[in-house]
C-alpha positions, 0 to 999 in steps of 0.5 A, a space after each residue: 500500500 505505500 506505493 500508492 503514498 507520494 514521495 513527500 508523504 512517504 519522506 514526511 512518515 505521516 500517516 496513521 497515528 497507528 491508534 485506530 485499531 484500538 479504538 476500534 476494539 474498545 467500542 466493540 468491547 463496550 457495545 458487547 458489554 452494553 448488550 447484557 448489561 442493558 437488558 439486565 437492566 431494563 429487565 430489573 425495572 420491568 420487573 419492579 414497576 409499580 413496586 414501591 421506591 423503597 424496593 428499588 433502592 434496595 434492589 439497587 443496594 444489593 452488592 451484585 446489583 451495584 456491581 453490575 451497575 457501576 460496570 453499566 456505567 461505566 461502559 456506557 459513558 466510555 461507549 459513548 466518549 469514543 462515538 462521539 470523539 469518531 463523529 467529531 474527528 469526521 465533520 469537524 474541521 477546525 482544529 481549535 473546535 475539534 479539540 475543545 468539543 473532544 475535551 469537553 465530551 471527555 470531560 462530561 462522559 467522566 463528570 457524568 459517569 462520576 455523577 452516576 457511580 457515585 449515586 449508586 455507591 451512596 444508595 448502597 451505602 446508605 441502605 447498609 448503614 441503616 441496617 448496620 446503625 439504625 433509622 435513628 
């Protein structure tokens, strides 16, 4: 393939960033995690509608549960931090826009993802310390 490269481009060594493939493999691993993990999800609020809230929050305490929740998260602010740096890198042509609009998706999938895991950490703890400690 690098006859088909012209002799500045080949002399100059630019080219793939070599990165691609990773990215590539990193949102097949995610969409392949985001499928069980989201049925199971959806799965679990079926099967608690019209349950009172109380029993959602249990459900959520129970440590498989905030387990599997964390990694839901997790995969899902990851799955889509790297379709939207693919979408940004595509259509926007502006160096200085590319770059401000990838930080900042970077930025809220990690500020949001944080948000996300840190509630279901607190509910799971707090359901614990009421067991351990008391109502009162």
């Amino acid at each position: 393939m690098s006859g088909l490269r012209s002799p500045l481009a080949r002399m100059r060594g630019l080219g793939s960033a070599k990165e691609g493939s990773a990215h590539w493999w990193a949102q097949r691993v995610t969409a392949l995690a985001l499928a069980p993990l989201t049925l199971w999800f959806v799965f679990g609020l079926v099967a608690r509608l019209g349950a009172p809230p109380g029993d959602v929050t249990l459900w959520v305490a129970d440590p498989t549960v905030t387990v599997l929740l964390i990694a839901l998260l997790v995969a899902t602010f990851h799955h889509a931090q790297l379709g939207l740096q693919v979408v940004i890198e595509d259509y926007v042509h502006r160096e200085a826009t590319k770059l401000a609009l990838l930080l900042a998706v970077k930025a809220a999938c990690w500020l949001l993802c944080a948000a996300g895991v840190l509630a279901v950490v607190r509910i799971a703890f707090m359901v614990q310390a009421v067991y351990v400690f008391g109502r009162g």
